[in-house]
DSSP file (Angstrom, degrees, kcal/mol; ACC not computed):
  #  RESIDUE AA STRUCTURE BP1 BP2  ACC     N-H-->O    O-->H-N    N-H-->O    O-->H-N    TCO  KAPPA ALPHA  PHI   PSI    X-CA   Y-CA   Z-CA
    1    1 A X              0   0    0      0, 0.0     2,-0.0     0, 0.0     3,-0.0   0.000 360.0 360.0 360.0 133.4  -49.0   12.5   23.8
    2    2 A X     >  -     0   0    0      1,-0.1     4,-2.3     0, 0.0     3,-0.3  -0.437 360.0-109.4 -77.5 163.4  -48.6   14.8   20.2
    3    3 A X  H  > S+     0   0    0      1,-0.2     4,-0.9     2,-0.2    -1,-0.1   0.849 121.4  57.8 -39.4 -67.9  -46.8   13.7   17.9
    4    4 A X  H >> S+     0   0    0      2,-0.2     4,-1.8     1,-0.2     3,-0.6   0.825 105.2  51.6 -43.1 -39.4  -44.3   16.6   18.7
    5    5 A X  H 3> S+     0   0    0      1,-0.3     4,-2.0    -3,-0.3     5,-0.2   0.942 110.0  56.7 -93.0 -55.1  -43.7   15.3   22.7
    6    6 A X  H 3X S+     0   0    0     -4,-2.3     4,-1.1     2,-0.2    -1,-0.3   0.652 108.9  39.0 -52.7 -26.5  -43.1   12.0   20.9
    7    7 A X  H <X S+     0   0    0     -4,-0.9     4,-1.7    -3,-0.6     5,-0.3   0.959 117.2  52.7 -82.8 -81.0  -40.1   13.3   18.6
    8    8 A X  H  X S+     0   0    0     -4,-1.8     4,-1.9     2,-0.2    -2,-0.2   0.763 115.3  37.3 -23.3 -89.4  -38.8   15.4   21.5
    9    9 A X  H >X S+     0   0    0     -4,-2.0     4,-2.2     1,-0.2     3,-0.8   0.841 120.4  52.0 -32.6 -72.1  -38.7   12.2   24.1
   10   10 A X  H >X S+     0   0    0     -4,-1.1     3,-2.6     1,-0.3     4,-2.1   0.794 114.9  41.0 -30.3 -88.9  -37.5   10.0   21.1
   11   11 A X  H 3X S+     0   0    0     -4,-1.7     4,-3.3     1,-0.3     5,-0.4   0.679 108.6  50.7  -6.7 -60.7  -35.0   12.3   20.4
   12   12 A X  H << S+     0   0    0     -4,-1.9     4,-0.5    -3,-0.8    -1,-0.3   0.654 114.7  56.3 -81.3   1.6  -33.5   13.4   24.2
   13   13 A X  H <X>S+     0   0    0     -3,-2.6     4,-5.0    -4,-2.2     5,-0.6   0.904 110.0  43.8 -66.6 -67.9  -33.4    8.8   24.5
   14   14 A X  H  X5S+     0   0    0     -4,-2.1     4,-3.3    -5,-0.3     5,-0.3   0.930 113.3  49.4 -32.8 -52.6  -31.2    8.8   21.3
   15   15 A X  H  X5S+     0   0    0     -4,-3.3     4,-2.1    -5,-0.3    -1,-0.2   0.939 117.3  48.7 -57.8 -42.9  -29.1   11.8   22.8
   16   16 A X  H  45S+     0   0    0     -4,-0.5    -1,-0.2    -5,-0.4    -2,-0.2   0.988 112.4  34.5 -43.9 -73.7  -29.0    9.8   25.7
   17   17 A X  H  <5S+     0   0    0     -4,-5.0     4,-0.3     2,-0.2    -2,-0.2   0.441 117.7  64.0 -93.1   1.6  -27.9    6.3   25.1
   18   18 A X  H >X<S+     0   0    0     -4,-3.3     4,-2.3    -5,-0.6     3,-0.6   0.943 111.6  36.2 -50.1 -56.2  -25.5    8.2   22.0
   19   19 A X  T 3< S+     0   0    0     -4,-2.1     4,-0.4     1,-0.3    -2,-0.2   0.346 112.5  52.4 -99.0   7.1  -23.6    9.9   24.4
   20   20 A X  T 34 S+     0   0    0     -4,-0.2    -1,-0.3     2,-0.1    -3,-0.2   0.534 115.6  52.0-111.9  -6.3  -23.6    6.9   27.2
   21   21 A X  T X> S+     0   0    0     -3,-0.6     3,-2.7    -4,-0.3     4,-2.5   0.947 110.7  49.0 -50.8 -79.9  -22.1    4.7   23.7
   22   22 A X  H 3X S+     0   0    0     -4,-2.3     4,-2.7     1,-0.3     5,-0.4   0.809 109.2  43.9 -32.0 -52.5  -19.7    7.3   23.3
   23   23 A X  H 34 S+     0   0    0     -4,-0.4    -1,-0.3     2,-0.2    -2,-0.1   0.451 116.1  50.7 -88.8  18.7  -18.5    7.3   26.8
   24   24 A X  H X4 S+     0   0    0     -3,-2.7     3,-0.9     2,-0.1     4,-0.4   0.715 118.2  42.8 -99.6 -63.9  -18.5    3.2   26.6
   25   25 A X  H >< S+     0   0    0     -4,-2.5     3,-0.7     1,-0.3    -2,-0.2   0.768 110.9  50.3 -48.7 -34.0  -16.6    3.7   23.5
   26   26 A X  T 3< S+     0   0    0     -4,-2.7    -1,-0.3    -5,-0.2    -3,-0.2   0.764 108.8  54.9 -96.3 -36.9  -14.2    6.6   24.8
   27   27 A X  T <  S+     0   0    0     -3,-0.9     2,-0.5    -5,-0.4    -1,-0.2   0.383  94.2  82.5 -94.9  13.6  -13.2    4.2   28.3
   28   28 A X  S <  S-     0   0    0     -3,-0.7     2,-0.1    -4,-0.4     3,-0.1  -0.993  90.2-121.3-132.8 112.7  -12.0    1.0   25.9
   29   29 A X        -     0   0    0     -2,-0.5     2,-0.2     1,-0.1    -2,-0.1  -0.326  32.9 -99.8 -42.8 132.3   -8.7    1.5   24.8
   30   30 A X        -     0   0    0     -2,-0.1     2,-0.6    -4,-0.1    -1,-0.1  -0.474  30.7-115.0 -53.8 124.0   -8.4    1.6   21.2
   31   31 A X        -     0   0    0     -2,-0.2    -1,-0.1     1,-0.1    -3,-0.0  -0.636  41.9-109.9 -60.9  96.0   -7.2   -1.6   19.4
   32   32 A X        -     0   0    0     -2,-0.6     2,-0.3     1,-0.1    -1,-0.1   0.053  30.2-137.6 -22.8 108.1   -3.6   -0.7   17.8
   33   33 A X        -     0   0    0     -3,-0.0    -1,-0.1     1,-0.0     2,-0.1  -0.587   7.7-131.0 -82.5 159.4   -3.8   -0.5   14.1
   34   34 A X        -     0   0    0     -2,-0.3     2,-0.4     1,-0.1     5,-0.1  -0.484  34.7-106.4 -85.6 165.8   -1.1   -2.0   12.1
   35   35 A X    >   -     0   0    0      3,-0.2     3,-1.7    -2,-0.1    64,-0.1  -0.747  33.0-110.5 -93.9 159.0    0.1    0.4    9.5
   36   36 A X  G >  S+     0   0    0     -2,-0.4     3,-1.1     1,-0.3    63,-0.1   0.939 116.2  61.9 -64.6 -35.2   -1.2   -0.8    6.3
   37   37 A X  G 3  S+     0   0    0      1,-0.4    -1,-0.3    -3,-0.0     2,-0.2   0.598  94.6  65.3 -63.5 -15.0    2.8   -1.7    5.4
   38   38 A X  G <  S+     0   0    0     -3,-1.7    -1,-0.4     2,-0.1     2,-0.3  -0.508  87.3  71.6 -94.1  56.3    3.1   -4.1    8.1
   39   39 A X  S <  S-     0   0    0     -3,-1.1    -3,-0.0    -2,-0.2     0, 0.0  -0.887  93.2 -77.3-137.3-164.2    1.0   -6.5    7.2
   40   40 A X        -     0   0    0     -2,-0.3    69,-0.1     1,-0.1     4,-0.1  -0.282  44.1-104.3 -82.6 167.3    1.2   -8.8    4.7
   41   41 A X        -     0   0    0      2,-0.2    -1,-0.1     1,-0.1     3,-0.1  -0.110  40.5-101.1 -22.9 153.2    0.6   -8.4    0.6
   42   42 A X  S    S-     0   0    0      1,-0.1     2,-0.3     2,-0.0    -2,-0.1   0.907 103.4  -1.9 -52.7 -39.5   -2.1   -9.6   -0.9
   43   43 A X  S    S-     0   0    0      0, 0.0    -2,-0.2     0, 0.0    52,-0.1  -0.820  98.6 -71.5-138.3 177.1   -0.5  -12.6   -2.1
   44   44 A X        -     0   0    0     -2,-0.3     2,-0.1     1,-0.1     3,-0.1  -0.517  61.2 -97.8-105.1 137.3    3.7  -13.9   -1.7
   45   45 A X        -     0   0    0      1,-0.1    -1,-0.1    49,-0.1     3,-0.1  -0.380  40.5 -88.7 -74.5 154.6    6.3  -12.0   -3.8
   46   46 A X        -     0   0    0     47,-0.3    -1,-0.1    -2,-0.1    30,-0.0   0.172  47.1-103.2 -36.8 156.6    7.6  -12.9   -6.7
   47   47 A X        -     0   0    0     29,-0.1     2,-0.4    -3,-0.1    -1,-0.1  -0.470  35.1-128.1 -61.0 166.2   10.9  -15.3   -6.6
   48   48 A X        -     0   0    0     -3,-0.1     3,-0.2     1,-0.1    44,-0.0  -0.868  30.8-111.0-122.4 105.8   14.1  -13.2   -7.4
   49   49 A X        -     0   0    0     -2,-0.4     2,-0.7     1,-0.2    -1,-0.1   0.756  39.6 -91.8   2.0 160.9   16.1  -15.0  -10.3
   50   50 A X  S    S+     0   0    0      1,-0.2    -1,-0.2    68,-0.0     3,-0.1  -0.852 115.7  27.0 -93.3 121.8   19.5  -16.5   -9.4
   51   51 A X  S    S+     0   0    0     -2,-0.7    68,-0.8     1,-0.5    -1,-0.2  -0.159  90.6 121.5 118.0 -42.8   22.2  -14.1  -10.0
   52   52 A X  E     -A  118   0A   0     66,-0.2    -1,-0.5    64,-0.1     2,-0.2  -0.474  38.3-170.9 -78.5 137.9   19.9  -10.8   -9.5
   53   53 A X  E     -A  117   0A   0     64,-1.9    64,-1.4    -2,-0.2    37,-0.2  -0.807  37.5-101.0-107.7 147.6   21.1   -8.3   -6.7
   54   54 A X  E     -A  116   0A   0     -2,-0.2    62,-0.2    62,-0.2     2,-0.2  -0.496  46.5-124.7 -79.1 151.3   18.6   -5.3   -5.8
   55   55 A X        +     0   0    0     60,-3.1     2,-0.3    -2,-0.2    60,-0.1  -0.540  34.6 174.0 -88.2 158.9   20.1   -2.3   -7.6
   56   56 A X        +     0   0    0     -2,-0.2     2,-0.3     2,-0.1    60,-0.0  -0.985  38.3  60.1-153.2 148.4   21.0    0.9   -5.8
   57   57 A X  S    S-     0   0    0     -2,-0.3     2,-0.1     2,-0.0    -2,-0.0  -0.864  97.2  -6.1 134.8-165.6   22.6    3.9   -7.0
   58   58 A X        -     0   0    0     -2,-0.3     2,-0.3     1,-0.0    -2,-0.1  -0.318  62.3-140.5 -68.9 158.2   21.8    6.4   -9.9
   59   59 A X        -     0   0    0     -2,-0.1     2,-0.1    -4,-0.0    -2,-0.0  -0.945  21.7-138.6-106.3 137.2   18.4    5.2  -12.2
   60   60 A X     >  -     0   0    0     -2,-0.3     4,-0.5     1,-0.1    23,-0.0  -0.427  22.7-115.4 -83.6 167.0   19.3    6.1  -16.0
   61   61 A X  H  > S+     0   0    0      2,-0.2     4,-0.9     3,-0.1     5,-0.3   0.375 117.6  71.4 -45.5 -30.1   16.3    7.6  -17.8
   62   62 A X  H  4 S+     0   0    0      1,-0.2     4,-0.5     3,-0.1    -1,-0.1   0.907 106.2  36.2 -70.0 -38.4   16.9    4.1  -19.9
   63   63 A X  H  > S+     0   0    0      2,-0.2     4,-0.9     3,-0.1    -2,-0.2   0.594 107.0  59.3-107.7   2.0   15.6    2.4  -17.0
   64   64 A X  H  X S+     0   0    0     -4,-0.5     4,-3.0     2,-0.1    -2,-0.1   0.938 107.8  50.4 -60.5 -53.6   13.0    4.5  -15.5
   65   65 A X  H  X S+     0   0    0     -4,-0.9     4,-2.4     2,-0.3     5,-0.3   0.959 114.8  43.9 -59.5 -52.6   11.0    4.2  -18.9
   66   66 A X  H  >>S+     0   0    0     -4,-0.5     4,-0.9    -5,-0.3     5,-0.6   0.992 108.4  53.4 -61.2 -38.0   11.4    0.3  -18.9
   67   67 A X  H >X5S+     0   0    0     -4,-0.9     4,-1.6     1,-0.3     3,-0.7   0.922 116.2  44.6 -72.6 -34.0   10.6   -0.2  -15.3
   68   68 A X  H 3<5S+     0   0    0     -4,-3.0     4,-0.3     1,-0.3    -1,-0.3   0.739 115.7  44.0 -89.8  -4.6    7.2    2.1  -16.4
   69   69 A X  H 3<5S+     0   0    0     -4,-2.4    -1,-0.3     1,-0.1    -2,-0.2   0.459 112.0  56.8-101.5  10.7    6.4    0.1  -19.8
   70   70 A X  H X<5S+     0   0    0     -4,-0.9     3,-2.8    -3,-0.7    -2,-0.2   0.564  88.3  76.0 -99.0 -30.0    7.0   -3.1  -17.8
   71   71 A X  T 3<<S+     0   0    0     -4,-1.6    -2,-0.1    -5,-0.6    -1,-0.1   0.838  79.5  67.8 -21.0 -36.1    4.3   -2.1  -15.3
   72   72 A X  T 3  S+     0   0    0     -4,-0.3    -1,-0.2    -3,-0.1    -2,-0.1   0.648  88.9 102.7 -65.3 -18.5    1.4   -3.0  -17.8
   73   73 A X  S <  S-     0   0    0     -3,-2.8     2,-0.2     1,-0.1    -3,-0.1   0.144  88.2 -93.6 -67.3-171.4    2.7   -6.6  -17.1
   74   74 A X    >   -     0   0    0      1,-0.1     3,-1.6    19,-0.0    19,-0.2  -0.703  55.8 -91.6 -95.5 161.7    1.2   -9.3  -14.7
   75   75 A X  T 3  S+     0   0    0      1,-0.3    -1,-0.1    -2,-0.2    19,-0.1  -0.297 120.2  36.6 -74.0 141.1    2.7   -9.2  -11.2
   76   76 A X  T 3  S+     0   0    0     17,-0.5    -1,-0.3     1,-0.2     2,-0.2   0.446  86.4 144.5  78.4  13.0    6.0  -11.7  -11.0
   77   77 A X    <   -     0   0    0     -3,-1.6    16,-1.3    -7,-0.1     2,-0.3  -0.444  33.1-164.5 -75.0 131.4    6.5  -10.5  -14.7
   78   78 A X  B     +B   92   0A   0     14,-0.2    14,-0.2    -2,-0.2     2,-0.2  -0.737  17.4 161.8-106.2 171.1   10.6  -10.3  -15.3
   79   79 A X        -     0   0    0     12,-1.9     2,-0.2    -2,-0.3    -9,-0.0  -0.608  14.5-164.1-165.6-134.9   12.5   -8.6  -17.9
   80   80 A X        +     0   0    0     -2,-0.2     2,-0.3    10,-0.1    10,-0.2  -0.480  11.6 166.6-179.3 156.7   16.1   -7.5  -18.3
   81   81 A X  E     -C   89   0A   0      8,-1.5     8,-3.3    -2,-0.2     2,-0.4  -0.926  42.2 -85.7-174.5 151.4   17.9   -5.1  -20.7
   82   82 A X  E     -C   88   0A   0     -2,-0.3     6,-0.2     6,-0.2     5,-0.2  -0.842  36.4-143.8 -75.7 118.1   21.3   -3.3  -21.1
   83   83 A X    >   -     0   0    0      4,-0.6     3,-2.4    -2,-0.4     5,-0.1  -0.052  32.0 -97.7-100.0 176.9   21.3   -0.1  -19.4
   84   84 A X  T 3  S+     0   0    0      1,-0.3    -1,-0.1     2,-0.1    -2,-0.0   0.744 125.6  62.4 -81.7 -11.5   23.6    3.1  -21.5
   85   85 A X  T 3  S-     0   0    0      2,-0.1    -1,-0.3     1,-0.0    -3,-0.0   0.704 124.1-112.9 -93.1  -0.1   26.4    2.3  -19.3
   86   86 A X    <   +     0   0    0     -3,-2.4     2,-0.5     1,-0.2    -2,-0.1   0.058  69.5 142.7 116.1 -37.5   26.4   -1.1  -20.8
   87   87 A X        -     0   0    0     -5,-0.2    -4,-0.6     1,-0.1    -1,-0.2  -0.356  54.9-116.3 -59.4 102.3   25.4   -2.8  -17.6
   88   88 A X  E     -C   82   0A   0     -2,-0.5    30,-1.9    -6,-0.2     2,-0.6   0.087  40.6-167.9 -39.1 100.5   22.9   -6.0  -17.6
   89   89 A X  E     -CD  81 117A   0     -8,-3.3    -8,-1.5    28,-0.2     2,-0.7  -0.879  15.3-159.6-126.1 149.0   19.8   -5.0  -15.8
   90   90 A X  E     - D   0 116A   0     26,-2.0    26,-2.5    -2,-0.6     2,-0.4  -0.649   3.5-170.8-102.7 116.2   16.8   -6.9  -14.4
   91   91 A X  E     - D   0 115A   0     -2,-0.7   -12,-1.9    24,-0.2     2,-0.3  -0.972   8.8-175.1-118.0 161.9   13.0   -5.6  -13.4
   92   92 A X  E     -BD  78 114A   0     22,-0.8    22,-3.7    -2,-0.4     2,-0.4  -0.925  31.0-117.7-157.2 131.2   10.9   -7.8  -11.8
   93   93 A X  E     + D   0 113A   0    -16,-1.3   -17,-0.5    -2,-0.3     2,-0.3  -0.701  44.6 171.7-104.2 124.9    7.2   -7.0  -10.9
   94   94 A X  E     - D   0 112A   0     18,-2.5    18,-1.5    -2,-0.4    16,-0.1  -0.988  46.8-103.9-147.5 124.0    7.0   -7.1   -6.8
   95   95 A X  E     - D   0 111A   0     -2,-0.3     2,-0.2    16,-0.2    16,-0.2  -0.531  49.2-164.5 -61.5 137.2    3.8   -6.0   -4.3
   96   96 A X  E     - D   0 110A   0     14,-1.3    14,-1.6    12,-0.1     2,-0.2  -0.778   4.2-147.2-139.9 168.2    5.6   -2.5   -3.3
   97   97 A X  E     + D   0 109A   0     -2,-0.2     2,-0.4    12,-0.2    12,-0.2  -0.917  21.3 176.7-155.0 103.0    3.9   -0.8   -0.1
   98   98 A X  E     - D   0 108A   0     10,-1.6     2,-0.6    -2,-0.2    10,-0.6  -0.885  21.8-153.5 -90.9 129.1    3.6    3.3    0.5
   99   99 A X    >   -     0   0    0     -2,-0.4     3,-3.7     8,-0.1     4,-0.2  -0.894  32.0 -98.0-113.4 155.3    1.6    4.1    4.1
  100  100 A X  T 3  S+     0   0    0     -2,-0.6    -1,-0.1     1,-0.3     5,-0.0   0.223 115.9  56.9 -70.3  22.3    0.0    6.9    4.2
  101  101 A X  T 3  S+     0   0    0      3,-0.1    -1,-0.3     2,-0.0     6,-0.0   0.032  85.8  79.2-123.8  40.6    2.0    9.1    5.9
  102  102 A X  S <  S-     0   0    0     -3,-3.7    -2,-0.2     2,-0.1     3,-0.1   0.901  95.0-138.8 -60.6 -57.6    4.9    8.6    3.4
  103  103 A X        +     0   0    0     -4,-0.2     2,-0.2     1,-0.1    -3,-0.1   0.801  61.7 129.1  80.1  63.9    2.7   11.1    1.3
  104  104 A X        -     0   0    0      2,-0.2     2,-0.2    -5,-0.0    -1,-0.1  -0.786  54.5-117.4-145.4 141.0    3.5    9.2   -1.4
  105  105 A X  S    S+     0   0    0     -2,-0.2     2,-0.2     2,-0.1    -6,-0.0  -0.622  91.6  54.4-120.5 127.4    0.8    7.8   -3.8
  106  106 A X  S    S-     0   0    0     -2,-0.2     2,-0.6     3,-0.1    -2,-0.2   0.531  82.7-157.5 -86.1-167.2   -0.3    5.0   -4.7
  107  107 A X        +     0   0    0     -2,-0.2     2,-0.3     2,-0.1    -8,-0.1  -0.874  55.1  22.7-126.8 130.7   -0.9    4.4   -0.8
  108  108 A X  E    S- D   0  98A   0    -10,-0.6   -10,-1.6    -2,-0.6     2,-0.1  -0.758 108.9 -27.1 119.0-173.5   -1.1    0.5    0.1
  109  109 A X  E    S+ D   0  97A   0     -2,-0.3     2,-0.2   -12,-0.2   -12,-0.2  -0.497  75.5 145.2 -74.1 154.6    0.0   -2.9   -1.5
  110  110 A X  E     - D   0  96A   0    -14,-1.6   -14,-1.3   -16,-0.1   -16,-0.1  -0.524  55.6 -75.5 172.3 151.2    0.3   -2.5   -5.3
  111  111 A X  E     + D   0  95A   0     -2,-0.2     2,-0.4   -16,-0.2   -16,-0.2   0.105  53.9 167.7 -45.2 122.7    2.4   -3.7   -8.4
  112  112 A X  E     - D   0  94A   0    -18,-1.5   -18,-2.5   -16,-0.0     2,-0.4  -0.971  35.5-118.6-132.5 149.8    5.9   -1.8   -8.4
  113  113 A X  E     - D   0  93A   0     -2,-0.4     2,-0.3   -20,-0.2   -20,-0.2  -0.959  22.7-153.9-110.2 146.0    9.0   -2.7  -10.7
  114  114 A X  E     - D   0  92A   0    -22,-3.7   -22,-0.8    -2,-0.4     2,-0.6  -0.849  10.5-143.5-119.6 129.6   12.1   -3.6   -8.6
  115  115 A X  E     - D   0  91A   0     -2,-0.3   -60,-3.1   -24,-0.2     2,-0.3  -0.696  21.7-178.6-103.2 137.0   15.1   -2.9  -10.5
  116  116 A X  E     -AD  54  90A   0    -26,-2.5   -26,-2.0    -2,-0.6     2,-0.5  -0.847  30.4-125.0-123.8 151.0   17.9   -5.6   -9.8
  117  117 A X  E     -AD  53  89A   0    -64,-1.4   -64,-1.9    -2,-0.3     2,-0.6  -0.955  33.9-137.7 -97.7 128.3   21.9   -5.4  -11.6
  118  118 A X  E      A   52   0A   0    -30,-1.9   -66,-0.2    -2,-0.5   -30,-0.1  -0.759 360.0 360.0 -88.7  75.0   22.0   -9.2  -13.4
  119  119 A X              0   0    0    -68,-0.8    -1,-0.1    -2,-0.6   -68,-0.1   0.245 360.0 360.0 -76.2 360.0   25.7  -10.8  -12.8
């Protein structure tokens, strides 16, 4: 047998037992993936302070910019400041969770600040 006959045979095996894989693989239902946001953080969120409520509503410019200079902080980091309307606000460094078909980046667990009103 050449060297060529050997490649060939070799070959049409591979081609063989690929495509009898495949069709092992193809007749076994797929195992459900979780979306990456349903499952858990890497590690348990921070506590949230006695007295903070999660904030909703308009974000001032006063407290976009804090919530990005507190980012550099370690995860469970707090901080809290007077916002321009005068109002007592809290961030607090939280595992935050985009999947990828928000289309919005980063995609996964990672350090967000959660902006809370402080009563």
């Amino acid at each position: 047998m050449t060297k060529r006959t050997l490649l060939l045979a070799g070959g049409a095996l591979a081609a063989v037992g690929g495509a009898a894989a495949l069709a092992m693989l193809l007749s076994k239902p797929a195992a459900p993936e979780l979306p990456v946001c349903k499952t858990f953080p890497p590690s348990p969120q921070p506590g949230i302070p006695a007295g903070w409520q999660l904030f909703s509503g308009f974000v001032s410019a006063t407290a976009s910019a804090r919530a990005r200079e507190a980012l550099s902080l370690p995860m469970g980091s707090q901080d809290s400041f007077t916002d321009d309307d005068g109002s007592l606000l809290g961030i607090l460094l939280m595992w935050h969770c985009h999947d990828p078909s928000e289309g919005v980046t980063p995609v996964g667990w990672h350090k967000g600040a959660t902006l809370f009103r402080i009563s």
